[in-house]
N, C-alpha and C positions, 0 to 999 in steps of 0.2 A: 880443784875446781870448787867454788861456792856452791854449798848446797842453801836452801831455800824452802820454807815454806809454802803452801798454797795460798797463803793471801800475798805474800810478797809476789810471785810467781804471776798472780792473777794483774795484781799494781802494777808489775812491771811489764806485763803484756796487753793493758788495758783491755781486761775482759774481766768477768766476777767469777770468782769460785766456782759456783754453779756450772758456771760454761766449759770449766778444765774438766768440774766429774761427769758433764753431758757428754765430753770429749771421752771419757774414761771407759765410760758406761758402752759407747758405740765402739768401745776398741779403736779410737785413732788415738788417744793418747796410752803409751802403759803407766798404770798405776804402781808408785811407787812401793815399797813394802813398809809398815809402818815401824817405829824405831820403839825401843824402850819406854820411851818416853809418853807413845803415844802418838806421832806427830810422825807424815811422810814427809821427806825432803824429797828435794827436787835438783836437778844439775842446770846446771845456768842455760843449758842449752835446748830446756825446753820454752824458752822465753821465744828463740830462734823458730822452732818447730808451730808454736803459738801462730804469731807473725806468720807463718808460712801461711796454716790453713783458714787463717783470716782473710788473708788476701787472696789466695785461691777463692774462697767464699765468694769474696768481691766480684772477683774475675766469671765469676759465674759457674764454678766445677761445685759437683754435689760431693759431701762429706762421702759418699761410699769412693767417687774417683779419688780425693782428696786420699785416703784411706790407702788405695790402693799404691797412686804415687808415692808415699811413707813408707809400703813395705818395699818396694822396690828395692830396695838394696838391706831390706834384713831378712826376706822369704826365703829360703832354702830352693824352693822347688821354683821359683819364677824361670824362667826361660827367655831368653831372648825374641824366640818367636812370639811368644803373648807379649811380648814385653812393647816391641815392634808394632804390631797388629792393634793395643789398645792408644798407644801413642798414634801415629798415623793415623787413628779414626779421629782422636781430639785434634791432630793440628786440621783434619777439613772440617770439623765444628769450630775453632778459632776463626780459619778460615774464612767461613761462611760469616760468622759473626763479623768480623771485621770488615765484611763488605757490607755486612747492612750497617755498619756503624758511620762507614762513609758514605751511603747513600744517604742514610737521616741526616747527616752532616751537612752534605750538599745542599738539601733541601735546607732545613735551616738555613743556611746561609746565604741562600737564596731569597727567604721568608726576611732576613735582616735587612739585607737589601732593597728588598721590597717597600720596606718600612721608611725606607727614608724616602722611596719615589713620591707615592701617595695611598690610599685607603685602597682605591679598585684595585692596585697589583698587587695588594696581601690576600687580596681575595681570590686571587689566579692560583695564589701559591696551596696545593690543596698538600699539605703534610699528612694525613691517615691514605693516602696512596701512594706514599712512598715503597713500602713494599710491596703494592700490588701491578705497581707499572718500573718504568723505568723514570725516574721521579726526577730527572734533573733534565 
């Protein structure tokens, strides 16, 4: 397997240095041991791992879940039961997210719609009550 530096590592994950040793610093990434030379390498596969907790990011999960998801399968002591219990809490936060995604959606696209009737029916369409009513 290719090993790699931390600026290749950083280029090929499109993130900067900084961001691998913020990663390091909070223990989601481990920090490699440094060589002779001076210089940590890195296995191709943290490129992979990168990507991962970027888009977790995206998605919305906080670097301590993100963190946890990681160890998942290298903790010794995890167990099924927390394992179970912290999963099954996040899919009814997906869950939930995902219906208010299609609520906002609806609306929206309702508001588009609108757009093409005339002026007074953008003004019906009230999009900051979407989550406080049933908005479609």
């Amino acid at each position: 397997m290719e090993k790699i530096t931390i600026g290749k590592l950083a280029e090929l994950s499109h993130v900067n240095s900084e961001t691998i040793r913020y990663y390091h610093r909070e223990g989601i990434l481990k920090e490699p041991a440094k060589r002779a030379n001076g210089y940590r390498y890195y296995d191709a596969e943290y490129v992979t791992k990168i990507n991962f907790i970027k888009k977790a990011q995206e998605l919305g999960f906080s670097l301590k879940e993100i963190k946890e998801m990681l160890e998942i399968n290298s903790k010794k002591k995890v167990t099924c039961d927390l394992v179970k219990k912290k999963v099954d809490s996040k899919i009814s936060e997906i869950d939930e997210k995902i219906n208010d995604l299609k609520r906002m959606r609806d609306t929206l696209s309702k508001l588009s719609c609108a757009c093409e009737e005339s002026e007074d029916e953008v003004k019906k369409i009230k999009v900051m009550d979407c989550f406080e009513t049933n908005c479609c």
